[in-house]
C-alpha positions in Angstrom: 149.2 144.4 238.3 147.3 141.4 238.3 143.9 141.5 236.3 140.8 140.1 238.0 138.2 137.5 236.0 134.6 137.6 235.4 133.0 135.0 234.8 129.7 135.5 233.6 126.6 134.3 231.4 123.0 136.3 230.1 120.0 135.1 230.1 117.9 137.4 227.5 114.2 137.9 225.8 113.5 139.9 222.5 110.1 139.6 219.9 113.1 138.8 217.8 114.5 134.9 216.8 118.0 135.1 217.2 118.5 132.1 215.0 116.8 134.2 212.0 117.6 137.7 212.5 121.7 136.5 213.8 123.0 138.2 217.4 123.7 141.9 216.3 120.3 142.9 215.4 118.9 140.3 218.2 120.7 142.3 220.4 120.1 146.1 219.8 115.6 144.5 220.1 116.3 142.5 223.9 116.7 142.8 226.9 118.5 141.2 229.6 116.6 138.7 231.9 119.3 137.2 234.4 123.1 137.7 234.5 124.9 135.2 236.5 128.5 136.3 237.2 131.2 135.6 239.9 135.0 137.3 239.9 137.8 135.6 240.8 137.4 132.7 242.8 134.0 133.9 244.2 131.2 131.7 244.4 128.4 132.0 241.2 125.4 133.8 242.2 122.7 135.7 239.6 121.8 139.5 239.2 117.5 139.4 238.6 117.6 142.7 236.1 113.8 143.4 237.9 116.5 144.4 240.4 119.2 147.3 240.8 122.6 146.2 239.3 125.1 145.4 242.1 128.0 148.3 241.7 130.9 145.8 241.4 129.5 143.7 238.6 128.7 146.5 236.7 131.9 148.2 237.3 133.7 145.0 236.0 131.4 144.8 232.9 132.1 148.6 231.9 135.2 148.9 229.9 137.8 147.9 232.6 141.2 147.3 231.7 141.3 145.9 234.9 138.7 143.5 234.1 138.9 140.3 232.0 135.4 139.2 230.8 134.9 135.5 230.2 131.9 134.0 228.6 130.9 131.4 226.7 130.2 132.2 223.0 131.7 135.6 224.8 130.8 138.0 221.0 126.6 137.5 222.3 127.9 138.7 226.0 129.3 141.6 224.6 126.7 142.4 221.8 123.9 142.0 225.0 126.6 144.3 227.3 126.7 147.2 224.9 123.8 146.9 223.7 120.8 145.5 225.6 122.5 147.1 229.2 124.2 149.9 227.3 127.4 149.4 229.3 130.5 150.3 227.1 132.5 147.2 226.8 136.1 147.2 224.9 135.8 143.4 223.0 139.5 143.1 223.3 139.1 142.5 227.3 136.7 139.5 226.6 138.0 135.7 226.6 135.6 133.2 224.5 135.4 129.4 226.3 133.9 128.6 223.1 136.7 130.1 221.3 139.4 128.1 222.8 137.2 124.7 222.3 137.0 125.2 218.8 140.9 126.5 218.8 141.4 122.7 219.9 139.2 120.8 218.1 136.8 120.2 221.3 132.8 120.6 220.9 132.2 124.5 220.8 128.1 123.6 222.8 128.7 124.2 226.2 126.9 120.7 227.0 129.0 119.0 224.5 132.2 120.6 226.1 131.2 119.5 229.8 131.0 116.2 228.4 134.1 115.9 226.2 136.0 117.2 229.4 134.3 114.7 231.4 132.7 116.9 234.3 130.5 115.2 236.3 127.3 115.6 236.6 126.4 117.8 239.3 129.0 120.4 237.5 127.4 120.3 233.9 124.6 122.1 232.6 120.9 122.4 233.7 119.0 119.4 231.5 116.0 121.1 231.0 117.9 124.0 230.0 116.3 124.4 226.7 112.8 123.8 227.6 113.2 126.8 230.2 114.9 129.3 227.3 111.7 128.3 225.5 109.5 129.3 227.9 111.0 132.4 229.3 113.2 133.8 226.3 110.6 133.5 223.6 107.0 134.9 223.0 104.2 133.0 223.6 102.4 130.6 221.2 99.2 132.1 220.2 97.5 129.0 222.0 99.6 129.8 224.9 98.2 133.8 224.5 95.0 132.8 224.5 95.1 130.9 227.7 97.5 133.3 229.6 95.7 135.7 232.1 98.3 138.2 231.2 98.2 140.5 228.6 102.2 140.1 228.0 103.7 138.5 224.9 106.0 137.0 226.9 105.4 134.1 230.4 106.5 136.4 233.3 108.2 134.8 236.7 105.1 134.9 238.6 103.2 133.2 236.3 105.2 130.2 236.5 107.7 130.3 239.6 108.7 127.1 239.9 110.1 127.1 236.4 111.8 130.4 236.9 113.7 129.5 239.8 114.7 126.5 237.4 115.7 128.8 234.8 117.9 130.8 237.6 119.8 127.6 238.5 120.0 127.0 234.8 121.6 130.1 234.4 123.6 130.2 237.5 124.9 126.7 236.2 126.3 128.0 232.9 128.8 129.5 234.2 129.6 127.7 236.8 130.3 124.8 233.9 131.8 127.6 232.1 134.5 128.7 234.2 135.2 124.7 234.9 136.1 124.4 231.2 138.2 127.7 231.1 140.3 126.6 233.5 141.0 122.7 232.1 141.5 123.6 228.1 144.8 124.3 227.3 146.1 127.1 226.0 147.5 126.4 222.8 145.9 128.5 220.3 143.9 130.9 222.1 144.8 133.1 224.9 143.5 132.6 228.5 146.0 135.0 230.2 145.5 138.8 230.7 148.6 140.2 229.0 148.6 138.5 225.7 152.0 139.6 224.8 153.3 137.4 226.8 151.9 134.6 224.9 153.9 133.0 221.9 153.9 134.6 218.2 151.0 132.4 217.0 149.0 133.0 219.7 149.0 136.6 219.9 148.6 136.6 216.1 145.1 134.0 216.5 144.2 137.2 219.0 144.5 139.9 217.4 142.8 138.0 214.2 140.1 137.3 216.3 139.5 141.3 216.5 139.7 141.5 213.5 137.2 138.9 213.1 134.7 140.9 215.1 135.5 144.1 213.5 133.9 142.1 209.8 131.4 140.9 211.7 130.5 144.0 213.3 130.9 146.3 209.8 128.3 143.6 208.1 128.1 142.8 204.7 126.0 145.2 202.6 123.1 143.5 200.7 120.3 144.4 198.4 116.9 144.0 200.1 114.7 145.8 197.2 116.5 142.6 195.1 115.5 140.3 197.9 112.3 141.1 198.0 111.5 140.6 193.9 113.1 137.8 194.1 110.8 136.5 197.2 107.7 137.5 194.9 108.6 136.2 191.5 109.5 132.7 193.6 106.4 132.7 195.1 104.5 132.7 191.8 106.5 130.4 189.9 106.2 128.5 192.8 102.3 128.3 193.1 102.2 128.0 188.9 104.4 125.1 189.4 102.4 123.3 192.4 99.6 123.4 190.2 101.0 122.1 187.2 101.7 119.4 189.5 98.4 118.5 190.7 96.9 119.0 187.1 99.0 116.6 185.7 98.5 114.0 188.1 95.0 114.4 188.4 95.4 115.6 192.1 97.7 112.3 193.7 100.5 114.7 194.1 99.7 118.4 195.5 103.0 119.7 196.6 106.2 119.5 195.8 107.3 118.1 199.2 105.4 115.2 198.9 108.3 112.5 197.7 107.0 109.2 198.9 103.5 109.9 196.6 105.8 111.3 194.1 107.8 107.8 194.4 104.6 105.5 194.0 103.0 107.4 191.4 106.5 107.5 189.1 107.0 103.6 190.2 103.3 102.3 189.4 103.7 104.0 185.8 107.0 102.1 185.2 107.2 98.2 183.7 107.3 95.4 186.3 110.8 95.0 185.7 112.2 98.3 185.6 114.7 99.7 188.6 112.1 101.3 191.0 113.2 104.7 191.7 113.9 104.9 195.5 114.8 108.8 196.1 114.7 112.3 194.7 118.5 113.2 195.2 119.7 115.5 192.5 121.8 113.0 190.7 119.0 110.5 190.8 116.6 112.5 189.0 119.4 113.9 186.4 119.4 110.3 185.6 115.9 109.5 185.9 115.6 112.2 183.3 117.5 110.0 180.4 115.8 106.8 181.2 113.6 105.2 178.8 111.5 103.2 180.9 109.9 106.4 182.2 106.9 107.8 180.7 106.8 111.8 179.6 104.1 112.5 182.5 106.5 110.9 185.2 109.3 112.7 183.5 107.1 116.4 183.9 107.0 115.5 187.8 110.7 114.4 188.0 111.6 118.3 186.2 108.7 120.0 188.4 110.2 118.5 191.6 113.9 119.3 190.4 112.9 123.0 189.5 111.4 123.5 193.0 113.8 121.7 195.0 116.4 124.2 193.7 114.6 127.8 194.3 116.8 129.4 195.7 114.9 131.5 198.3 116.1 130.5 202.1 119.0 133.0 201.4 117.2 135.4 200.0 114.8 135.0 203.0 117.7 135.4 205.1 118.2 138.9 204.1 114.8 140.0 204.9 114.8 138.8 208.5 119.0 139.3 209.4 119.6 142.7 207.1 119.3 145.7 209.7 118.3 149.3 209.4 121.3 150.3 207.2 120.6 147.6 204.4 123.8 145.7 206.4 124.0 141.8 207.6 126.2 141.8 210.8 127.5 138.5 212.3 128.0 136.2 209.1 131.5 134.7 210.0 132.0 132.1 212.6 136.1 132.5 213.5 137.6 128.5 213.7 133.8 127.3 213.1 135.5 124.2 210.7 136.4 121.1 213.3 139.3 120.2 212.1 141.7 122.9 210.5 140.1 126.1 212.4 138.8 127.8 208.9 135.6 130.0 209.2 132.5 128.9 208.7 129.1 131.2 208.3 126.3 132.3 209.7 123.1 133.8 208.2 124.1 134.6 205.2 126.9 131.7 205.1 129.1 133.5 202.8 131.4 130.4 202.2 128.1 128.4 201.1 126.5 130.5 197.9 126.3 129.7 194.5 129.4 130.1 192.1 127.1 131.4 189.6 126.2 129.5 186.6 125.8 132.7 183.5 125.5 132.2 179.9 128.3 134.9 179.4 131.8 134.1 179.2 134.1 137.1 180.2 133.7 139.6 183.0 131.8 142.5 181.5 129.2 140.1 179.8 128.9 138.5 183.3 128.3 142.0 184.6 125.7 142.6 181.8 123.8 139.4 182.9 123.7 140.1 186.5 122.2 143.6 186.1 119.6 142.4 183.1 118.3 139.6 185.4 118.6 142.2 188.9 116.3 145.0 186.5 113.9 142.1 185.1 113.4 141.1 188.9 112.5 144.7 190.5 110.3 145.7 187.6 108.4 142.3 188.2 108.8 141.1 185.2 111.0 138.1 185.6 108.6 135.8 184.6 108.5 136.8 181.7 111.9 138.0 180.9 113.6 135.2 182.0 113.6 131.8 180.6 115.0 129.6 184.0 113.5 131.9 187.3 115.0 129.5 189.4 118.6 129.4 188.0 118.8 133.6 187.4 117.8 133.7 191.3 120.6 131.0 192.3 122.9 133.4 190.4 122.0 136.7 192.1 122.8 135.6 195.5 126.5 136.4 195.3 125.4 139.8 193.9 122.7 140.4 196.5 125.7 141.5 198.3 126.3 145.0 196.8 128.7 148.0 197.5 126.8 151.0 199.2 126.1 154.3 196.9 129.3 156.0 196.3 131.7 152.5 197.2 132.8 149.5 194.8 134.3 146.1 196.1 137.9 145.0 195.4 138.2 141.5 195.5 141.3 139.2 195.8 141.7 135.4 195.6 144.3 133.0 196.1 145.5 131.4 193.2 145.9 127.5 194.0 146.7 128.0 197.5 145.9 124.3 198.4 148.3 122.9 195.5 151.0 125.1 196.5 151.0 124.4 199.9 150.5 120.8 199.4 154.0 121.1 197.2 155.7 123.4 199.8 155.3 120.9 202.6 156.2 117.8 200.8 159.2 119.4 198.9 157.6 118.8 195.3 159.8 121.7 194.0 159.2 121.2 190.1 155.7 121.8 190.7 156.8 125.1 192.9 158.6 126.2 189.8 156.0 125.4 187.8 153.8 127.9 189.6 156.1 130.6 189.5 156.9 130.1 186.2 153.3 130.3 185.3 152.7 133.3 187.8 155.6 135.3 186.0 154.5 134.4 182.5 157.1 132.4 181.4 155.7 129.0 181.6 152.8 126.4 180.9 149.6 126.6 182.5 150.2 124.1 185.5 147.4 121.9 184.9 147.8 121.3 181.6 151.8 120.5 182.6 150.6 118.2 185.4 148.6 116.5 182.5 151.9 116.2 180.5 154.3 115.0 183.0 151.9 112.4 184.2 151.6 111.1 180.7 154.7 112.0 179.4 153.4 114.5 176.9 154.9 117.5 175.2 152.5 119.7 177.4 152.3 122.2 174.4 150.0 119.8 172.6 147.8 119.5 175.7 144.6 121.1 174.7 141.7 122.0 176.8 140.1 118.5 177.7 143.7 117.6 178.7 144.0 120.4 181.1 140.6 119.3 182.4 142.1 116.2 183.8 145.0 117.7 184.5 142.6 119.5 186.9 140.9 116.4 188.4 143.7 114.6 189.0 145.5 117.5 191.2 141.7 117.9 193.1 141.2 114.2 193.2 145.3 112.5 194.3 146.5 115.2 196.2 145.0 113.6 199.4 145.4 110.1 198.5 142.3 109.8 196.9 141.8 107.2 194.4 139.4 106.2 191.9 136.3 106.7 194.2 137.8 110.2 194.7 138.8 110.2 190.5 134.8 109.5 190.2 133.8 112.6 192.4 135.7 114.8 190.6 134.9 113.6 186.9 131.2 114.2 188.0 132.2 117.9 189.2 133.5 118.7 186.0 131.4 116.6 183.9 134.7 114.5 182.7 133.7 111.0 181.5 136.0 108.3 182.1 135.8 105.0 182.8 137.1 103.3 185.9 140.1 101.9 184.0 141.1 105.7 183.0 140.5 106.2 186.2 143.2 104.1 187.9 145.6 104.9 185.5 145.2 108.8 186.2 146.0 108.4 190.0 148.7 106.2 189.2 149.8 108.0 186.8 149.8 111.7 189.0 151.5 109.6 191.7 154.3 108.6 189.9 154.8 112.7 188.5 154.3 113.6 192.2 157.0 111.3 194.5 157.7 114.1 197.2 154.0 114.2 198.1 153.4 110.3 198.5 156.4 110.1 200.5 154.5 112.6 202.3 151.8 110.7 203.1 154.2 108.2 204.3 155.7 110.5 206.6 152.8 112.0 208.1 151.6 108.2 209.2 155.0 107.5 210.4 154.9 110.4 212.8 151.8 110.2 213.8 151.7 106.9 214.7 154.9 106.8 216.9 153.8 109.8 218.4 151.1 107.9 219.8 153.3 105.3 220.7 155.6 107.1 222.4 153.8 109.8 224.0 155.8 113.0 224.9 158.1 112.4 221.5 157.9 114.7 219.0 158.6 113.3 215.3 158.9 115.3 212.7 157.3 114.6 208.7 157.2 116.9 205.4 160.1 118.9 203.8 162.8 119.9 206.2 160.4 118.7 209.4 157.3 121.4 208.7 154.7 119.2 210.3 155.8 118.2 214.1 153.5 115.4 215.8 153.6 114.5 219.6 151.1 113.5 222.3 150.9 115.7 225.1 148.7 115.1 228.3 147.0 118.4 230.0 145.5 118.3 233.2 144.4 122.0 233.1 145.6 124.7 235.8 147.2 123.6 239.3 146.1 120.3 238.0 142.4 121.4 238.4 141.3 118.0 236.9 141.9 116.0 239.5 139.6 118.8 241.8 136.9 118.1 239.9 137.0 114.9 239.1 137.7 115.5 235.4 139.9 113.1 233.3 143.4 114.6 232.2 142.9 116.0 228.4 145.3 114.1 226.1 146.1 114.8 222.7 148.0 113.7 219.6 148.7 117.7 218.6 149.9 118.4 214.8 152.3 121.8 215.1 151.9 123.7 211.8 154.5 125.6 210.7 152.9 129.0 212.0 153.2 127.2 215.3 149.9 126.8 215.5 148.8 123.0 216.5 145.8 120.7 215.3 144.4 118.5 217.7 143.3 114.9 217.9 142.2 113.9 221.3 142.4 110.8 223.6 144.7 108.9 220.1 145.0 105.3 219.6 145.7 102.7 217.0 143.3 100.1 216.0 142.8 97.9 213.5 139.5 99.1 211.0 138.5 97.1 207.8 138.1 99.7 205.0 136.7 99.7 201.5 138.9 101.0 198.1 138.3 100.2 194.3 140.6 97.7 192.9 142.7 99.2 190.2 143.1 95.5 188.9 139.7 94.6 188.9 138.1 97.9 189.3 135.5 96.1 192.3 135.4 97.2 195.5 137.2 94.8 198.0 137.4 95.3 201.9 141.3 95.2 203.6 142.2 95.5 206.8 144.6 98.2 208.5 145.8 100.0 211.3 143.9 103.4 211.6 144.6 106.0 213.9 141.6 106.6 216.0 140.3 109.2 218.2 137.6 111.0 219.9 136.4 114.4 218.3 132.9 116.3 217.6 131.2 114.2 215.1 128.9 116.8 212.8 125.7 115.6 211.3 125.8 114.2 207.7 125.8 111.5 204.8 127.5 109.2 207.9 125.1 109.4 210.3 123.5 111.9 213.1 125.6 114.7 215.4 127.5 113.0 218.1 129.0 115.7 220.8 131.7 113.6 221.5 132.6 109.7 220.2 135.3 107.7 218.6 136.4 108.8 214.9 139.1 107.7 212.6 141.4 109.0 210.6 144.7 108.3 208.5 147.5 109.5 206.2 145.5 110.9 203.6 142.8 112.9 206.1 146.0 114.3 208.1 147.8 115.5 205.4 144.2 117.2 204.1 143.9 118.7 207.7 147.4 120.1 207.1 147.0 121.3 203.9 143.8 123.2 204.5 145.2 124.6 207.7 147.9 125.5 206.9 146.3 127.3 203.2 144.4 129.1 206.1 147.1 130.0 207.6 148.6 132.0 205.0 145.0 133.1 204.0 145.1 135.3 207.4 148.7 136.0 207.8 148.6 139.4 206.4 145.0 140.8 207.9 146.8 142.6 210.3 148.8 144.4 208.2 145.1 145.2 206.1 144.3 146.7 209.2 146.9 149.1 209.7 146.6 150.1 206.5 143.3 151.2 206.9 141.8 148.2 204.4 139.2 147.2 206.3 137.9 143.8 205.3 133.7 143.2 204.3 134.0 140.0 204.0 135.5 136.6 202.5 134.6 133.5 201.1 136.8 130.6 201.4 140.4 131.9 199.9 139.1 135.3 199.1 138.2 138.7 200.5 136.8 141.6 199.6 136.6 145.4 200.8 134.9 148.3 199.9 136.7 151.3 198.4 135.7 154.7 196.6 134.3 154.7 193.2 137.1 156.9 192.2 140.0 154.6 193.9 142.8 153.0 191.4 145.6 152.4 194.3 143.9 150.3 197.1 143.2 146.9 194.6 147.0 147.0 193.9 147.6 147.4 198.0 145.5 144.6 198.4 147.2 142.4 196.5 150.2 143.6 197.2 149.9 142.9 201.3 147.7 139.7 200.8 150.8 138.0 198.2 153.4 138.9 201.6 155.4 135.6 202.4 154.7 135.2 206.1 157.9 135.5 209.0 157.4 131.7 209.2 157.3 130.6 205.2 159.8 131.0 203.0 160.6 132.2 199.7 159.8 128.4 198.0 156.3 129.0 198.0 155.2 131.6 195.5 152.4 133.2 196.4 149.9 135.0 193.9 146.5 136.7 194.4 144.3 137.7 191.3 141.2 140.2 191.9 139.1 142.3 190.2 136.7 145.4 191.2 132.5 145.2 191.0 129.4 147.0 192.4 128.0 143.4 193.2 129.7 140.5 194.4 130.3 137.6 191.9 133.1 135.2 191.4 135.6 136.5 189.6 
């Protein structure tokens, strides 16, 4: 039997900011303002909760197998549902707009989307929208308190009616936008239909991952607030201590750390007329600063001062204050296909895939261990500063351990082991460098580094000592995307390799020449792409045996629903990963761009011409330039085969969570290519499971590829 739709959108209110405290415990403190729904085909209208629930909307919200509830960022709708309404809702009936934007690289902000898809006006979004969610959905301002008649911490509709029936439409107009963009994405990575086992393999794998995805997000991650808490105080003093040293030692021109322009002048003025002005406080600028001899010890004092507080490392630790819940637990840290490209996760809150590696003056595991616990028993007595020499480093590496296993429970944690090189090699058909992996994984041969070293240079790699396996290192990080020496420079400065731009060059030229399947698979990926896009509807194939498939392919959403809005038809170069699962590049084109590379000749940069594949995306905010929701970007050979490479390394990150599930191995959390669970104190089989499941080849891999996890058990999390 045919399932009905609901299409539907909250508008809520809670003391709480969701933004600091994250949607799980936002939701279980609010309570629901305005609910604008519609089923089916039936026109939008708005449920007021200051009135009684109409029987079929909250029959269709309840859980309803006959029921399939669509919303836009649909986990909040459900969180508000169970929650706020306490209306049992089953998350595997819900279908995310948001999701399937992201799943196809489209803007996941519901104004961004209306745009992308090019709605017209009069079917987008409310433009005051925001204004009105300020002024309903949030507390007052305590100016605003003060000259309210009501007692309420909150504007009610008859204080400002005009604005509420505002806020209504605004609501109402959600989903109304909403259900517009449902039904003109495609389907190609996310399911839209009710019975999702009619849907291909990769799809109905990306669903059921995405259950699983809510599941992590729902268990939380379990964090140390005592810890958080020291940490906030011992900050705070070093902190103030620091401020004033600041002031004292330039006689009161510069009172706080934040001030950089004064900081700027009063370095500058103290400097010879012809020294290099200092222009900024990035942290490679001052590191450099630092060294300089034209810059007196005073200036150098408020160069160290300004480094030291620009790297406290408190917002996280702040974070767990305001997002932890009752039960010491952070719920809603993953974001499922938040990265724009290649559908990785990205965070929330805590960000889990942005903390600290750790940077401890112990060298093996159990000294590491030792560190951590000193420096955690140092900060809860309140004696860190004291005890500890650097405050400001030890709290940078105590954020990773902030997240601790309950009383009773231990993590087991399991990384992949190169996963980016050995996809790279897999797609291109490098199949020395596959041996040398399993070689190495086995213990039979060479650490591979140090042999990508030796076959670049034609060494004997047994001679290859530590430095050499260093740049053996940078050169697989730095080439394996076509970088060059810019790329080489990045790299070096990551792993504190100095080299000049000469070595450089001849390192990239040299790891080229060891690695001829991978350049002729840059070659092939720009092939592909390119006469995709000049032969729409073609499919060519590039990489080893055809893995990568690229074609244009138009979409004019259901029953051709563009043209009955007055939409323009969705059209995009897609890149089919070998999991079937496609990458998108919309509205494609080739155009000629002038780009900038180092010369390895001269070792200047120059500026060529080429022919660039361009297209229109989300651009994200950054070193290029503001947030764009939807504009013209560029990429080529090098940037495809990264999007590839990192998507597909994802790909086989998440192939086996299923089969964690089933084996009752419930995932905590993950950074990156890692995850961790929690297990029994007492458990010695369920690391070895781990492992053992995560290593799996995938149905759609094959036995080329070795793949190898390493992990290790802890009460607090740390890189291994």
């Amino acid at each position: 039997m045919a399932k009905s739709f609901l299409f539907h959108d909250y508008e809520t209110r809670s003391m709480l900011d969701i933004f600091k405290s994250g949607g799980f415990k936002y939701s279980k403190r609010a309570w629901p303002l305005l609910l604008s729904w519609g089923i089916d085909d039936s026109k939008i209208q708005v449920w007021d909760s200051r009135s009684e629930i109409p029987k079929e909307l909250d029959e269709a919200l309840r859980d309803n197998t006959d029921v399939i509830k669509v919303a836009h960022s649909a986990e909040f709708e459900w969180l508000i549902t169970n929650n706020a309404m306490g209306i049992p809702s089953d998350w595997g009936m819900y279908r995310c707009t948001r999701l399937i934007a992201l799943s196809i690289a489209l803007p996941g902000n519901l104004d961004a989307l209306c745009q992308a898809l090019g709605l017209p006006k009069d079917k987008s979004k409310t433009k005051d929208g925001k204004a009105l969610v300020r002024l309903f959905s949030t507390p007052k301002t305590s100016r605003e308190q003060e000259a309210s008649k009501s007692d309420s911490p909150f504007w009610q509709p008859e204080d400002k009616p005009d604005e509420w029936a505002r806020f209504v439409e605004y609501c109402r107009m959600d989903t109304v936008s909403m259900k517009l963009a449902f039904n003109l994405m495609p389907a190609w990575n996310y399911p839209k239909v009710s019975d999702v086992s009619r849907c291909s393999s990769h799809v109905r794998h990306n669903f059921e991952l995405i259950q699983i995805d809510n599941e992590i997000n729902s268990r939380g991650l379990p964090v140390d607030v005592e810890l958080a808490n020291s940490v906030l105080r011992s900050s705070e003093r070093f902190k103030t201590a620091a401020t004033s040293r600041l002031s004292r030692i330039t006689e009161g021109e510069i009172t706080s750390g934040g001030q950089t322009e004064r900081m700027v002048r009063f370095i500058n003025s103290r400097m010879p007329a012809d020294s290099r002005p200092l222009t900024d406080f990035t942290a490679q600028t001052v590191e450099q600063a630092l060294t300089r001899t034209d810059i007196d010890e005073v200036s150098k004092q408020v160069l160290e001062i300004r480094r030291d507080l620009g790297r406290t490392s408190t917002t996280k630790f702040n974070t767990i204050i305001s997002a932890a819940e009752d039960d010491c637990r952070i719920r809603g840290c993953y974001q499922f296909w938040g990265a724009a490209r290649t559908g990785r996760f990205a965070g929330y809150l805590l960000q889990p895939h942005n903390m600290p590696r750790g940077n401890y003056e112990a060298k093996d595991d159990a000294g590491v261990e030792e560190e951590i616990n000193h420096s955690i028993d140092a900060f809860k007595a309140d004696i860190a500063d004291f005890a500890i020499f650097d405050i400001n480093k030890t709290a940078s590496n105590l954020v990773r351990p902030s997240i601790k296993a309950p009383e009773g429970k231990k993590l087991a944690v399991q990384d992949y082991s190169n996963i980016e090189s050995r996809v790279l090699a897999w797609v291109g058909g490098e199949q020395w460098k596959l041996e040398a992996f399993a070689e190495a994984d086995a213990g039979t041969g060479p650490d591979v580094y140090k042999l990508v070293y030796a076959r670049a240079f034609g060494l004997d790699v047994d001679l290859i000592d530590k430095s050499g396996r260093t740049m053996g290192k940078v050169m697989d990080l730095a080439c394996g995307y076509m970088g060059g020496i810019a790329a080489m420079e990045t790299w070096c400065g990551i792993y504190g390799l100095e080299l000049s731009r000469k070595e450089m060059g001849q390192g990239k030229t040299a790891w080229r020449n060891a690695h001829p399947a991978t350049v002729r698979l840059w070659s092939e990926i720009d092939a592909a792409a390119k006469a995709a896009i000049k032969n729409p509807g073609q499919a060519y194939k590039a990489g080893y045996k055809g893995l990568l498939t690229f074609q244009v392919v138009p979409h004019a959403g259901k029953n051709n629903f563009s043209a009955l809005t007055g939409a323009r038809p969705i059209e995009s170069l897609v890149m089919r990963l070998p999991s079937g699962r496609v990458l998108c590049y919309h509205n494609p084109s080739l155009k000629k761009r002038k780009i900038k590379f180092i010369d390895p000749k001269t070792l200047k940069t120059k500026v060529s011409e080429t022919e660039a594949i361009a297209f229109y995306g989300e651009k994200r905010a950054g070193a290029t330039g503001p947030y764009r929701p939807w504009t013209e970007l560029d990429t080529y050979a090098g940037k495809l085969t990264e999007n590839a490479i990192q998507a597909i390394s994802y790909d086989f990150f998440t192939a086996n969570w299923p089969e964690l599930r089933q084996s009752g191995l419930d995932i905590t959390g993950h950074t990156h290519d890692e995850v961790f669970i929690e297990i029994d104190e007492d458990d010695t089989e369920s690391s070895a499971e781990l492992s053992r499941i995560l290593s799996k080849t995938p149905e759609w891999a094959d036995d080329r590829i070795p793949i190898k996890t390493e992990g290790f058990e802890t009460y607090r999390y740390r890189k291994g």
